[in-house]
Structure formats: C-alpha cells, structure tokens
Phi, psi and omega in degrees: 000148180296157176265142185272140176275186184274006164269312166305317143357278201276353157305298205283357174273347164284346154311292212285341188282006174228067178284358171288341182313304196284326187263015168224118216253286256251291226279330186289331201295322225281284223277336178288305205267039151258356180224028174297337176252029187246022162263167176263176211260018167250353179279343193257010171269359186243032200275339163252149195290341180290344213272149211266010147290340203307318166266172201247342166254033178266169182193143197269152186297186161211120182328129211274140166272136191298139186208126179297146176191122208245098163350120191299319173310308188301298174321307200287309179296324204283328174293352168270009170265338188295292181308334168300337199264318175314290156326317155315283193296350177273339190265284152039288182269340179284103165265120205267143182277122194236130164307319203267005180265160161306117176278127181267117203244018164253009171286287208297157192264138173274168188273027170255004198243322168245122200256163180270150169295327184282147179269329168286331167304284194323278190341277193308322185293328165278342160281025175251326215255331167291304134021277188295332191267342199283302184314327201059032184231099195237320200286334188256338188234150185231142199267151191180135232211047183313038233317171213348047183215316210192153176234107168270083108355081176260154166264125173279159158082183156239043219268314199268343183290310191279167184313152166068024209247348176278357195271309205261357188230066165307295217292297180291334176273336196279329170319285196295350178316290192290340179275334173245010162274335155314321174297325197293343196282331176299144183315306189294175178291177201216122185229129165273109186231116207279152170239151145210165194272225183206336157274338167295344179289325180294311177305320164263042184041061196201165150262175188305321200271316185275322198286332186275336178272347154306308186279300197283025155237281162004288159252039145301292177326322188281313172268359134339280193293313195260318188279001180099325199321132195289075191001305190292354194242016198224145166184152187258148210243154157239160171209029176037239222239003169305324183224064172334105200254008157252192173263193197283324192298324154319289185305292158019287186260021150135352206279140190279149183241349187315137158183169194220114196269155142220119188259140180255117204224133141283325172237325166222112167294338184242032142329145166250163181311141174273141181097099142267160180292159186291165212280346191266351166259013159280216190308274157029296215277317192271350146305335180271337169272334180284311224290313199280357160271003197263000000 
C-alpha cells in the first residue's frame, strides 16, 4: 500500500476535526470561501470534493506522453493509391499488342535496306526471292524479310484453293513446288498460317475461323505430298479474320483478305509482321465501314 504523504495527513485530520464539512458538501464550498483566509495555503486547493485530495489513497496520474499512430486501414488504403498511382503512369509506356490491327507490310524491313546476321536467312531469302522472279509470280507470292528471325512467304488469293486450280495454275504450283524445297533445306520449323476475310467467310457460308484452317491444311498437304516437305518440321495455325492484311476501308470495297503465309522462323514462327497499324483502322473501323454498306 502507498504510504500517505504529510500533506494528505494533515487533510484528513482536518477532515476528521470538521466533519459538518464533510458531511454538507454545500456548507464546507460555503464556510472555505468565507475563511479562505484562516486555511492554510496547501487546503486551499482542495477546496472541491472532486479534487484528487478528496481520498487519501489517491495517486497522482502522470500525464500520458503524445505519440503518432497510424491505423492498419489508413496504411493499407495510402499503399493501394500509391501502387494505383504507379500504374497509371506505367500505361503509358506499355504497349499491348492487338490481334485485330492491319499488318502494315510496307513498314516491314526488308533485306535491302537492312541485312540479317544469319547467314542461313540471308541465303535462303535470295533464293527464294530469285525464284518468284524467274516463275514471274510477284502478283501471288510477296516476299518479307525480319532480320534475324523470320522469312514471310505470303500466298495472295484463293487462287491455289479453288477447284480445278492445279490443271489451270501449272506454273504457280511448280513455282510453289521449287519454293518449298528451298525452305526444306533450312535447319528451322516451316508454321502454315491460314488468313481469311470476313466477307469470303460470309459467302461461303462458314466462319472466318474454319475457312482459314482450311486454306493452311490445304497446303499442308500440298507440301507434304509434292515437296517432300518433313511432317515433324512443319504445322499449321488459323487466325480467321484476326489479322487483316489491307486496311478496313480496302476490305470494305470488296478487296479479298484471304492468303496463306509461310513462316521460317528462328525463334516464333507465328509472330506477325512488325509495325502494325494504329488500333482505329482495326476491327472498329472496318465494323463501321460494313455498318454504313449495309
């Protein structure tokens, strides 16, 4: 127990020497302040009964020191504004790729301006490209050049599709015959990647999707069976109507998007041509060009 100091003492024996004080609360406010000046001057602070003399076992508090303190909520909300705030300003710098833009194929570089480090690309792409020229078929097959990654061989048209096209396109099958034997001599995979428009899918009653793994099993076959081409270095991809190769305003007025690529790749063969076009001549622009032919 605390030991009472001699100032709390002498409150309570002056407490037990009055004790009408004590027990009329009104009459000790009444009777200290009319004799404030016969107390002594450590009584005269204790003059309300709330006062933390009134017990004798009281003890004084000692004042709690002021201390910062941050709520686990408060914390949580300022680091999700922070990383919200990161992100915002991180989209910007981010380029998301969309399937539905236009390959711009007058972007991509070619090998005259630029040469590839492989010597095997390099190779192949001029014989290929000597090829196309001896056959006179510049208008079915277009030529693209990645530097150190990939040889795009696109087929225009459906010209290799349609019935009866091996009887009447001699030239263009023997073409594409000597064009994929060039390829089998390279080390890499050989990926067939079917296109199709969205108005040829409407015509034949089909979708965008089927018709292009159609045309790329189509001449899966073809080069399997007449070139030789090895099963295991070769296989084929659709994308429909994903990756338009005019722009929408071209599709539009009738222009065939149909083609069929083969890519020679060192690292992704089903990679797309590089630089596509801005996002408002993708899908949007050509939903907006069907919408107003209609």
């Amino acid at each position: 127990m605390l030991k009472p100091k001699p100032q709390v003492i002498r409150q309570a024996l002056w407490r037990v020497a009055s004790p009408a004080l004590v027990q009329d609360p009104q009459s000790q406010r009444q009777d200290i302040s009319e004799n404030a000046t016969e107390l002594p001057p450590d009584l005269k602070e204790a003059t309300s009964i709330d006062s933390q003399y009134f017990d004798i076992f009281s003890r004084p508090v000692p004042p709690r020191s002021a201390s910062w303190s941050i709520w686990w909520s408060d914390l949580m909300m300022t680091m999700f504004i922070m990383f919200a705030a990161l992100y915002a300003f991180q989209i910007p710098k981010t380029s998301l790729p969309v399937h539905s833009d236009p390959v711009l194929l007058a972007q991509a570089t070619s090998a005259k301006t630029l040469l590839s480090a492989d010597p095997i690309l390099d190779r192949i792409y001029g014989q290929l490209a000597a090829t196309i020229k001896r056959f006179e078929q510049e208008t079915m097959f277009t030529l693209h050049l990645v530097p150190d990654s990939a040889i795009h061989l696109i087929i225009h048209g459906n010209t290799l599709f349609s019935p009866g096209a091996k009887k009447n396109n001699t030239s263009l099958h023997l073409c594409l015959q000597e064009l994929a034997l060039i390829m089998r001599s390279s080390p890499y995979d050989l990926a067939v990647i079917g296109h199709a428009s969205p108005y040829e899918a409407q015509a034949k009653k089909t979708d965008a999707w089927t018709l292009s793994v159609n045309k790329s099993s189509a001449v899966l076959a073809y080069l399997t069976q007449q070139a030789s081409f090895p099963s295991h270095r070769i296989y084929i991809v659709g994308y429909g109507d994903q990756r338009p190769l005019g722009t929408s305003v071209e599709l539009a007025q009738g222009h065939e998007d149909g083609r069929v690529e083969l890519v020679l790749s060192t690292v992704n063969t089903t990679a797309p041509l590089p630089h596509p076009q801005e996002s408002e001549q993708g899908f949007r622009q050509w939903l907006a060009a069907s919408t107003q032919g209609e």
